[in-house]
C-alpha positions in Angstrom: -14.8 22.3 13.4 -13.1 19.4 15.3 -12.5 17.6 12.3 -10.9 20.4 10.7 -8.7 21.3 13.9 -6.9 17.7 13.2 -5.9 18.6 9.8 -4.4 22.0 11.1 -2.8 20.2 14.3 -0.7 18.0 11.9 0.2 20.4 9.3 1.7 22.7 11.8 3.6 19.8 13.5 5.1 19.0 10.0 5.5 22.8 9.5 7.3 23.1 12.9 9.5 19.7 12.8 12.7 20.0 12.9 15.3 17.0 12.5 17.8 15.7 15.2 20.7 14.0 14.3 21.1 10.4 16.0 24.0 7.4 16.2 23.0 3.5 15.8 25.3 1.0 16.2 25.2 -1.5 13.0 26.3 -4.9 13.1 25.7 -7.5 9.9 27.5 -11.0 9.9 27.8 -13.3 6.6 28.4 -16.6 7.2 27.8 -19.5 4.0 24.2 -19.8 4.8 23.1 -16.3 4.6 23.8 -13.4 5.9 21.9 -11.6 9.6 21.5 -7.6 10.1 21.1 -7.8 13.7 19.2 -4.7 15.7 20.5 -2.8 18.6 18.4 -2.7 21.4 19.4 0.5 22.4 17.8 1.8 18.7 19.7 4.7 18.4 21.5 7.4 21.1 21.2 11.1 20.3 24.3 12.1 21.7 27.9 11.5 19.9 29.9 11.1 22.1 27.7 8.2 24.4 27.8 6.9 20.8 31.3 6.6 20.4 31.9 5.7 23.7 29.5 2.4 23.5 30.9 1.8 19.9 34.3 1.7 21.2 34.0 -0.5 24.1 32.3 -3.0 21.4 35.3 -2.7 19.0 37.8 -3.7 21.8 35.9 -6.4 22.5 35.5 -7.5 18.8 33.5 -10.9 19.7 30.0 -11.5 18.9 28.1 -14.0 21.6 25.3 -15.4 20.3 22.9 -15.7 23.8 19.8 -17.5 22.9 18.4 -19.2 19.5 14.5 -19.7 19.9 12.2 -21.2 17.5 8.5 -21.0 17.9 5.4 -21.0 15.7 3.7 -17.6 14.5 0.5 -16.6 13.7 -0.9 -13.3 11.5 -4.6 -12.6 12.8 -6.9 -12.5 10.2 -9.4 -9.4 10.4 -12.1 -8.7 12.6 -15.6 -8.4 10.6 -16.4 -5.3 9.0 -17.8 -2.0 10.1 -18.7 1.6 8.9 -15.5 3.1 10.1 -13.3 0.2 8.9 -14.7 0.4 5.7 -14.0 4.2 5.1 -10.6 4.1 6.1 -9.8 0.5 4.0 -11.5 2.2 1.1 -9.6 5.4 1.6 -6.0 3.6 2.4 -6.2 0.9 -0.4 -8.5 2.2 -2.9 -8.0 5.7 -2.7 -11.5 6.1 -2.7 -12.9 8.9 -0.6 -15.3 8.2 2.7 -18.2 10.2 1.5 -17.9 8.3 -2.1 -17.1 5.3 -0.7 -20.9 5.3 1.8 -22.5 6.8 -1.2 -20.9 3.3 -3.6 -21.7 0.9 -0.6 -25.7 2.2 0.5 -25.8 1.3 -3.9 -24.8 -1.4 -3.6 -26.8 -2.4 -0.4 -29.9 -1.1 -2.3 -29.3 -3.8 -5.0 -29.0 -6.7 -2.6 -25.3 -7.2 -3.0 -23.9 -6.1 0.5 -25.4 -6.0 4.0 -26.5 -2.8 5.1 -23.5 -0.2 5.8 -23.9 1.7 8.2 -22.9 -0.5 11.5 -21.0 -0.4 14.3 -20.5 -4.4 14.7 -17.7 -5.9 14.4 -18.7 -9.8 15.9 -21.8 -12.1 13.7 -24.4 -13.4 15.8 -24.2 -17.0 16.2 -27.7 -17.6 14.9 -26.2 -16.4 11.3 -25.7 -18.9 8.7 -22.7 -17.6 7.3 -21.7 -20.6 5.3 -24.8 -20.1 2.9 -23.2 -16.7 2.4 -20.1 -18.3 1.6 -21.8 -20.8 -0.9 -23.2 -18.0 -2.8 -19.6 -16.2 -3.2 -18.7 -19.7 -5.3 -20.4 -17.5 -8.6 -18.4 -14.4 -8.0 -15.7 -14.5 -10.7 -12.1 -14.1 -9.5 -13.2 -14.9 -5.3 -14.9 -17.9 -6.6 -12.2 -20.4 -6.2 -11.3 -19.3 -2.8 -14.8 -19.3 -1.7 -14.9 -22.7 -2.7 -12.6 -24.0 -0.8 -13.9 -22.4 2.4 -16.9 -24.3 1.5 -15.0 -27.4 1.0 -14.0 -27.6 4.7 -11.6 -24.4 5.1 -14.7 -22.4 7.3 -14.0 -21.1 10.0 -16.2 -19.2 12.6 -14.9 -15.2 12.3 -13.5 -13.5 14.7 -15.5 -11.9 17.7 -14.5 -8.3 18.1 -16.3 -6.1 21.1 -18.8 -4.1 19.5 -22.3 -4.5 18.7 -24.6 -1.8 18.1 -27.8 -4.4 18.4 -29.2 -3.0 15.0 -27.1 -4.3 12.1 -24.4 -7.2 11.6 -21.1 -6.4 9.9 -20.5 -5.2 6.5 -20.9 -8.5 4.2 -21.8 -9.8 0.7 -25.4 -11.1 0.7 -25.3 -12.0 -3.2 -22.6 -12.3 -6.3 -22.0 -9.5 -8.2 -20.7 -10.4 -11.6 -21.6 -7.7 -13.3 -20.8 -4.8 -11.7 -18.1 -2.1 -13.1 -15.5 0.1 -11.8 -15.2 1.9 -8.5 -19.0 -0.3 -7.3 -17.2 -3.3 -8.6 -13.3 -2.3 -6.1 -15.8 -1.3 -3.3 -18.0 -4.8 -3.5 -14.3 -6.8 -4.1 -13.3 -5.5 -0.9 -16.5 -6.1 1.4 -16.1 -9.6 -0.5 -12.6 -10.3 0.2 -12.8 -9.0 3.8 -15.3 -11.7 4.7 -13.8 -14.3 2.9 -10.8 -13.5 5.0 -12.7 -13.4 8.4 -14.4 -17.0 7.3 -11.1 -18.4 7.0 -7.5 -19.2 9.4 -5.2 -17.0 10.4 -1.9 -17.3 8.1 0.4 -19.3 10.3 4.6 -19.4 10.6 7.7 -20.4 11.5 9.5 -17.5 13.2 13.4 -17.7 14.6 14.6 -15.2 17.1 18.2 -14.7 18.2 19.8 -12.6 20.7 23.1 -11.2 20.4 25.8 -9.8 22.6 29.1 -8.0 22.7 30.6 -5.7 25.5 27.0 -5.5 27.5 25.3 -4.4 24.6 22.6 -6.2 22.9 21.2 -7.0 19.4 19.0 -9.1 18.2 17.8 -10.8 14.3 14.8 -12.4 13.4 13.5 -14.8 10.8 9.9 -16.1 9.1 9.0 -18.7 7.2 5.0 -19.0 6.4 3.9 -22.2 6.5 0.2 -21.5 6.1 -0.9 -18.3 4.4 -4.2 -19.7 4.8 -6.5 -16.0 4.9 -3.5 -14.1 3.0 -4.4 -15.3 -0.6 -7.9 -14.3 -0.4 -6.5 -10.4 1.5 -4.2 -8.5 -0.3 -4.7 -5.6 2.1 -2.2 -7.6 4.3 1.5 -7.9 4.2 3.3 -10.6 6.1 6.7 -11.1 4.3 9.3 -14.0 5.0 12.9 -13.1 5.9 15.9 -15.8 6.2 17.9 -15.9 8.6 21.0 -18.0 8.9 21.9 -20.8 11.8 22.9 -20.0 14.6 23.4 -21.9 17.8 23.3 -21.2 21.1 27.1 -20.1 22.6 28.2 -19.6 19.1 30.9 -16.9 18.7 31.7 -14.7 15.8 33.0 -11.6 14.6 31.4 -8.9 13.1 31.2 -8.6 8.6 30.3 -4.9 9.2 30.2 -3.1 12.2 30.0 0.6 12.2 28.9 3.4 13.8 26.4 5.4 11.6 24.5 8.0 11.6 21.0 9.5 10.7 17.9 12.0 10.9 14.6 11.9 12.6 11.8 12.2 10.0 9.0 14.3 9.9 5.7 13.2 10.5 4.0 12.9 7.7 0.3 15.0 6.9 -2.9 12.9 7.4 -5.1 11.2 5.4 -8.9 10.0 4.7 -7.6 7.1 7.2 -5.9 8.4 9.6 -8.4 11.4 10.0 -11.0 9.3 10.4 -9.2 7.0 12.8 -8.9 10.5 14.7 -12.3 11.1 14.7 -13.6 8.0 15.5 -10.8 7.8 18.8 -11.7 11.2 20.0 -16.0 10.7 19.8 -16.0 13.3 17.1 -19.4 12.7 14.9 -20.6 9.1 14.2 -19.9 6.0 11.9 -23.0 7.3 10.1 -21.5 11.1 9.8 -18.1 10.9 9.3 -18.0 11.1 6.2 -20.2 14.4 5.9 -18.1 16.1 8.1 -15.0 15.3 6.4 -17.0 16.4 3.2 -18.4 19.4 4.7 -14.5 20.9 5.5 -13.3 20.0 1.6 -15.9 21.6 -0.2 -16.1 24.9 1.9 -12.3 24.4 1.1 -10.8 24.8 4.4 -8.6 21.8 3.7 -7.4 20.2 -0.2 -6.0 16.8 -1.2 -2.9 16.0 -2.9 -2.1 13.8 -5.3 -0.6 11.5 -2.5 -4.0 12.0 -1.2 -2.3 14.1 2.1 -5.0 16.4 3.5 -3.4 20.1 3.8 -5.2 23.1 5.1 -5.9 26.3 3.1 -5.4 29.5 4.0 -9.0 29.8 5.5 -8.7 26.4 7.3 -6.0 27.9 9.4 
């Protein structure tokens, strides 16, 4: 059991983990238009005294060099279309919905003409495909309505090309509104919706601000982002692309540290897997199909060689290991 062995793997590497202690350098400056955390380059040493050794020779020096200020625009990529794989492990990660119930809610709702068939391996829509129409009908759906609307109004765009095609089935996609369906049918059909609403529209687009920092050869930098466009972001939830302020800064500019300390901290353990990650693991390694997943994962939990927790972590029993 392959699928099985990847559960075991990561138990016994959180089992085994033990924690090292490590030493960042941490440098935040407040100045009247904000305040920076700025990141060491270096990350983080694992030896004390090469820590102290490069926090001292900052500390002598005391003065902060601001080395380059540089401004460009920023794009977030809205997703690729949707496939069998994808959907499992979307389902799994933000609905908390497991694969094998998750195929078992979609091929329902593909049987009463609401979603494209879903079991696919494509992840790019034939040219030929009149996806607008598709869009036109998503006006009806309540609550996706409004945004489908204004794709239809002139916000369409062509989704995303990604490199697979199995030659049998498009991506994962609405064919009809659904107003009436009800809980876990109705989360499953909001996503498929949502997710092509997203690849039918543009990427969310930005501001971002990058500085780099100096002082005593070693370097930090800060960052900043101001979204200008959330454009696919209001219709995808699933996404997070979060604005952070970041005070001026020019070029040359000298300062001196508000806080500047040596500190110290713990590697973490990894953490157990989940429906996602396993079938990200499966999917990497050839192990089963986009079609079988699910069963396989299935097969392990009710033979109970692995159990799910509450944080939906996948742990081995006795008998799995």
């Amino acid at each position: 059991f392959p699928t099985l062995g990847f559960v075991v793997d990561q138990f016994l590497r959180v089992e085994s983990f033990v924690p090292e202690t490590f030493w960042f350098i941490y440098l935040q400056h407040d100045q009247e238009d904000g305040s920076a955390t700025f990141t060491w380059k270096r990350g983080r040493v694992f030896d004390q005294e090469t820590g102290l050794a490069l926090y001292a020779q900052c500390v002598r020096m005391r003065t902060v060099h601001i080395d380059s200020v540089r401004a460009r625009p920023k794009e977030k990529w809205r997703p690729l279309p949707l496939t069998t794989v994808e959907l499992q492990k979307c389902c799994a990660k933000f609905l908390r919905i497991a694969p094998d119930t998750a195929m078992s809610i979609a091929e329902g709702l593909y049987n009463q003409g609401f979603i494209s068939y879903p079991r696919t391996e494509t992840d790019q829509f034939d040219n030929g495909m009149n996806l607008r129409d598709t869009v036109a009908k998503l006006v009806q759906q309540p609550g996706l309505g409004e945004y489908a609307q204004r794709l239809v109004n002139g916000g369409f765009k062509w989704p995303r090309h990604g490199r697979n095609n199995d030659k049998a089935h498009p991506p994962i996609h609405p064919v009809a509104a659904a107003p009436n369906l009800q809980g876990d049918p109705r989360r499953v059909y909001e996503f498929v919706t949502r997710r092509f609403l997203a690849c039918c529209s543009e990427n969310a687009k930005g501001q971002a601000t990058e500085v780099a920092a100096s002082i005593a050869g070693e370097h930090f930098s800060t960052a900043g982002l101001m979204i200008t466009e959330r454009n696919y972001l209001d219709i995808y939830p699933y996404d997070r692309w979060s604005e952070s302020t970041v005070p001026l800064y020019r070029q040359g500019q000298t300062f001196e540290p508000t806080i500047f300390e040596l500190r110290t901290g713990q590697t973490s353990a990894p953490r157990l897997l989940r429906f996602d990650d396993l079938i990200e693991a499966m999917d990497k390694n050839g192990i089963g199909t986009d079609a079988t997943h699910a069963d396989h994962i299935k097969k392990i939990i009710d033979r109970e060689y692995i159990f799910k927790g509450a944080d939906d972590s996948l742990t081995p029993s006795t008998l799995g290991i």
